[in-house]
VMD Tcl script that builds the backbone (N, CA, C; Angstrom):
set m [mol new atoms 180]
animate dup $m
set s [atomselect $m all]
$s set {name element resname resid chain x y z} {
  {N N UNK 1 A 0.846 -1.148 0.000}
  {CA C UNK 1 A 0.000 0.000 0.000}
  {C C UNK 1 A 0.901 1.222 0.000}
  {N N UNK 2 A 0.695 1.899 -0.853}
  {CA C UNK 2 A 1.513 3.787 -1.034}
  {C C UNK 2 A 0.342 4.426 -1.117}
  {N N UNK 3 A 0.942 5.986 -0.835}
  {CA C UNK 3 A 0.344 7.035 -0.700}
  {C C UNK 3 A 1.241 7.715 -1.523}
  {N N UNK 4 A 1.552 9.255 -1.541}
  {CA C UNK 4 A 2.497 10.106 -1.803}
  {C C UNK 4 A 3.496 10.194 -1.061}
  {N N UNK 5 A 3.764 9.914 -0.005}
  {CA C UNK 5 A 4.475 10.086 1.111}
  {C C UNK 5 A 5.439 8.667 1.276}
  {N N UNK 6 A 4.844 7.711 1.061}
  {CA C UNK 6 A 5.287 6.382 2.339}
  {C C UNK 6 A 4.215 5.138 1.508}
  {N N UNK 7 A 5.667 4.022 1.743}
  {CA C UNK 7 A 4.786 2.745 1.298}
  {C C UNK 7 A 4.816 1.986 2.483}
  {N N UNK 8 A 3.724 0.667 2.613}
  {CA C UNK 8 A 3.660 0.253 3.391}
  {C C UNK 8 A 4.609 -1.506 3.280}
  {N N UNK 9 A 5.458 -1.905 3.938}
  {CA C UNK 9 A 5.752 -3.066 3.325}
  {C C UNK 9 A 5.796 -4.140 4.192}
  {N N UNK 10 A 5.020 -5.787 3.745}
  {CA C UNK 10 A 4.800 -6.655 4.708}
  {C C UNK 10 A 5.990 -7.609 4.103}
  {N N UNK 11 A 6.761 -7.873 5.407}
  {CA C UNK 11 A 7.632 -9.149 4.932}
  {C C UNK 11 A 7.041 -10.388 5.537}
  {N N UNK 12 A 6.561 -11.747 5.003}
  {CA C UNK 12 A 5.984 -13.140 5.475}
  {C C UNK 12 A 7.153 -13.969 5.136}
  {N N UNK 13 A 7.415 -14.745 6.187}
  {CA C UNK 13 A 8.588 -16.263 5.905}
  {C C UNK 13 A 7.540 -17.208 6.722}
  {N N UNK 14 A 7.524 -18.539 5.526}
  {CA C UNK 14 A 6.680 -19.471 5.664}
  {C C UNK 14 A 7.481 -20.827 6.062}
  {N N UNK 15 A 7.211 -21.437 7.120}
  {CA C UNK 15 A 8.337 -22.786 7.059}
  {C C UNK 15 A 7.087 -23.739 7.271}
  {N N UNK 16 A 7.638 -24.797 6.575}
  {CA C UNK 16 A 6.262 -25.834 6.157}
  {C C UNK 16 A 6.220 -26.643 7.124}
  {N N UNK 17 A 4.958 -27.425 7.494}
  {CA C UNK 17 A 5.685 -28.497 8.386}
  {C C UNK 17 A 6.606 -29.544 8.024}
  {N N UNK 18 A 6.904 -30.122 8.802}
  {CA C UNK 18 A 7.998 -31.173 8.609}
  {C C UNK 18 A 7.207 -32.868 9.493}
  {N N UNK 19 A 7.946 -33.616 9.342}
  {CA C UNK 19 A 7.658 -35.450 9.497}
  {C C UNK 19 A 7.230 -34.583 11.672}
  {N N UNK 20 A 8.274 -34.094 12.073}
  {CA C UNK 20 A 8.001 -34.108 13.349}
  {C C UNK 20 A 8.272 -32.654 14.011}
  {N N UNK 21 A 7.533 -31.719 12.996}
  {CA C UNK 21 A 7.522 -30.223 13.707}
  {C C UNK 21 A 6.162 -29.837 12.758}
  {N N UNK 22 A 5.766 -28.801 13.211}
  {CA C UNK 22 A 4.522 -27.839 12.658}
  {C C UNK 22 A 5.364 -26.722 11.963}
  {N N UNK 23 A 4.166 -26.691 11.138}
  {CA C UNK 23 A 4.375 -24.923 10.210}
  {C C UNK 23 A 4.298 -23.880 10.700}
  {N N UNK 24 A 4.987 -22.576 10.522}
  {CA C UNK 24 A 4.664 -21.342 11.312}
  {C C UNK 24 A 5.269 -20.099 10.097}
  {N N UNK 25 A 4.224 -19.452 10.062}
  {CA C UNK 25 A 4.514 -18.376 9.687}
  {C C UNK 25 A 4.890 -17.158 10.662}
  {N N UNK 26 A 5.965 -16.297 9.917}
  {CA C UNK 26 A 6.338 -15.006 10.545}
  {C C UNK 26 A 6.387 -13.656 9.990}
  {N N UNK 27 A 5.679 -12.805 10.265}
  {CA C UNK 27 A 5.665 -11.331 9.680}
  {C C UNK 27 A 6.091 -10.418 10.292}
  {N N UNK 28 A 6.602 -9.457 9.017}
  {CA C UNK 28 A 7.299 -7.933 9.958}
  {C C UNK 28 A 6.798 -7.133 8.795}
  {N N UNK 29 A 5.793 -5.475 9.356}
  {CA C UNK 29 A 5.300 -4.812 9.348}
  {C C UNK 29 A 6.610 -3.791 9.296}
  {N N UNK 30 A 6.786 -2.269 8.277}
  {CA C UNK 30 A 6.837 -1.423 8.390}
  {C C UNK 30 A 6.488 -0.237 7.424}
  {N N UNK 31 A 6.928 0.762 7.345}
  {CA C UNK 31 A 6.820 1.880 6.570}
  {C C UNK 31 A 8.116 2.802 6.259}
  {N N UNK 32 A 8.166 2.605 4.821}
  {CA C UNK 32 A 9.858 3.172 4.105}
  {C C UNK 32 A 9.208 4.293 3.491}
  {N N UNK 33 A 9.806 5.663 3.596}
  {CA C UNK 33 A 9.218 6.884 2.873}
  {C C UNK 33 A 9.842 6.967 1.214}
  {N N UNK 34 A 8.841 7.564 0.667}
  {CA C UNK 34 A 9.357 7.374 -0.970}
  {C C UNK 34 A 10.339 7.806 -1.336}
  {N N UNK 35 A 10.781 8.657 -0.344}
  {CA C UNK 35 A 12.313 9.204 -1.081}
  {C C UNK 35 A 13.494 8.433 -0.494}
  {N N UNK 36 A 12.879 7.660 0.655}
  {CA C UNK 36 A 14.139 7.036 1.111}
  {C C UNK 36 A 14.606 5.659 1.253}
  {N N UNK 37 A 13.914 4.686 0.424}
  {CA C UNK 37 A 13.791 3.405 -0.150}
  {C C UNK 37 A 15.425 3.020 -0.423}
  {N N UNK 38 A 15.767 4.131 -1.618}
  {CA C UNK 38 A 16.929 3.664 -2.795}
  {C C UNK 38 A 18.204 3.915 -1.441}
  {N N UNK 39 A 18.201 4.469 -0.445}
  {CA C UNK 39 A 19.294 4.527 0.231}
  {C C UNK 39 A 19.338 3.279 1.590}
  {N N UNK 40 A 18.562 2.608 1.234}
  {CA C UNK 40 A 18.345 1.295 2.266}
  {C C UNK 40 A 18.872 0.041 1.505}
  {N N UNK 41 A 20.028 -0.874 2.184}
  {CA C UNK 41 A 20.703 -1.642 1.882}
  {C C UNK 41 A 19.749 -2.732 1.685}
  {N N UNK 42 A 18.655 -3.110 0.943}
  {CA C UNK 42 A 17.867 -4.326 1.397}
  {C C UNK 42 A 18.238 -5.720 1.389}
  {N N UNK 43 A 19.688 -6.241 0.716}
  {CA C UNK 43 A 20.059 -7.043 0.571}
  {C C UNK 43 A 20.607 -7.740 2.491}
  {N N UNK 44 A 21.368 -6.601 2.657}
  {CA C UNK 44 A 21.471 -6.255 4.184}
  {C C UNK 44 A 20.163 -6.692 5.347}
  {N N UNK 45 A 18.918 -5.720 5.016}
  {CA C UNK 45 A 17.972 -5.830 5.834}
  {C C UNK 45 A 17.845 -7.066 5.746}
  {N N UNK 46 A 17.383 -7.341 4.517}
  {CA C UNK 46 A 16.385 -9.127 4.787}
  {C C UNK 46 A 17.354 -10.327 5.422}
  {N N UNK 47 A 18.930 -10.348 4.918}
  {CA C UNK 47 A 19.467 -10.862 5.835}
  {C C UNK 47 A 19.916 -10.937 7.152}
  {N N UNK 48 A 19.887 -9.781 8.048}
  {CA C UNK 48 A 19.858 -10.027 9.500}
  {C C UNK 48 A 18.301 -10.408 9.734}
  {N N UNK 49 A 17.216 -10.051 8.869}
  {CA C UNK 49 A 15.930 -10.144 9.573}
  {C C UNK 49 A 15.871 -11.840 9.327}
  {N N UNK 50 A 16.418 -12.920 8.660}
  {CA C UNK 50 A 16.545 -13.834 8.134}
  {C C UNK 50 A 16.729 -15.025 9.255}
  {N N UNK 51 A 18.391 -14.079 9.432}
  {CA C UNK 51 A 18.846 -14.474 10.240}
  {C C UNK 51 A 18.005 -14.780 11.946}
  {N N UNK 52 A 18.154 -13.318 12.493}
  {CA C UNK 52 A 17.230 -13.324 13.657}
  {C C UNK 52 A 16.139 -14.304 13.566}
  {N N UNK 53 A 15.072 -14.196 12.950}
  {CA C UNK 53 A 14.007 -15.339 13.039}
  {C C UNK 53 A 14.651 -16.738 12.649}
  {N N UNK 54 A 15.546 -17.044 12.063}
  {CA C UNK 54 A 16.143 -18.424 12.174}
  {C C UNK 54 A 17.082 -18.939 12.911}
  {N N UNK 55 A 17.477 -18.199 13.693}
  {CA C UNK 55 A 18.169 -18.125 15.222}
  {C C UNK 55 A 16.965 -18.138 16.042}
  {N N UNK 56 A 16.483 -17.642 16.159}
  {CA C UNK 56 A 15.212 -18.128 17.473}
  {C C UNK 56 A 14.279 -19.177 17.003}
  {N N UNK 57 A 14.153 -19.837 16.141}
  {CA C UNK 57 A 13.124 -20.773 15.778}
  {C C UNK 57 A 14.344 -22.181 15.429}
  {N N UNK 58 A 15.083 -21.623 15.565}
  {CA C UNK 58 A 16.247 -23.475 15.645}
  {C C UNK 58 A 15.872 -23.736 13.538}
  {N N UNK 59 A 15.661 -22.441 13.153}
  {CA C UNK 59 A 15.498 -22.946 11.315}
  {C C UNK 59 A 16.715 -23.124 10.625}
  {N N UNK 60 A 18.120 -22.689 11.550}
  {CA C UNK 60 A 19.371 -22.535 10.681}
  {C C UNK 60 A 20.564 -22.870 11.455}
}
mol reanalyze $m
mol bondsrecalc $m
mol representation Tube
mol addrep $m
């Protein structure tokens, strides 16, 4: 979702179940302003955010 101002952006990571664990999804919610998108490392972001949730869920 955008406006003039600001988009809205949902990140979802899906892990399926497995023979002897359940599925769980995880989301992170925020808001990047339009002018300031192109100066955000996203290759960067999604990998610590990657990371973190697969460090606390035993995924990695």
């Amino acid at each position: 979702m955008a406006d003039e101002h600001a988009m809205d952006v949902v990140l979802e990571m899906d892990k399926k179940p497995g023979l002897f664990s359940e599925g769980s999804d995880t989301y992170r919610s925020f808001q990047v302003g339009l002018n300031d998108w192109q100066g955000t490392d996203w290759a960067a972001y999604l990998n610590q955010w990657l990371s973190e949730v697969g460090s606390k869920r035993n995924w990695f």
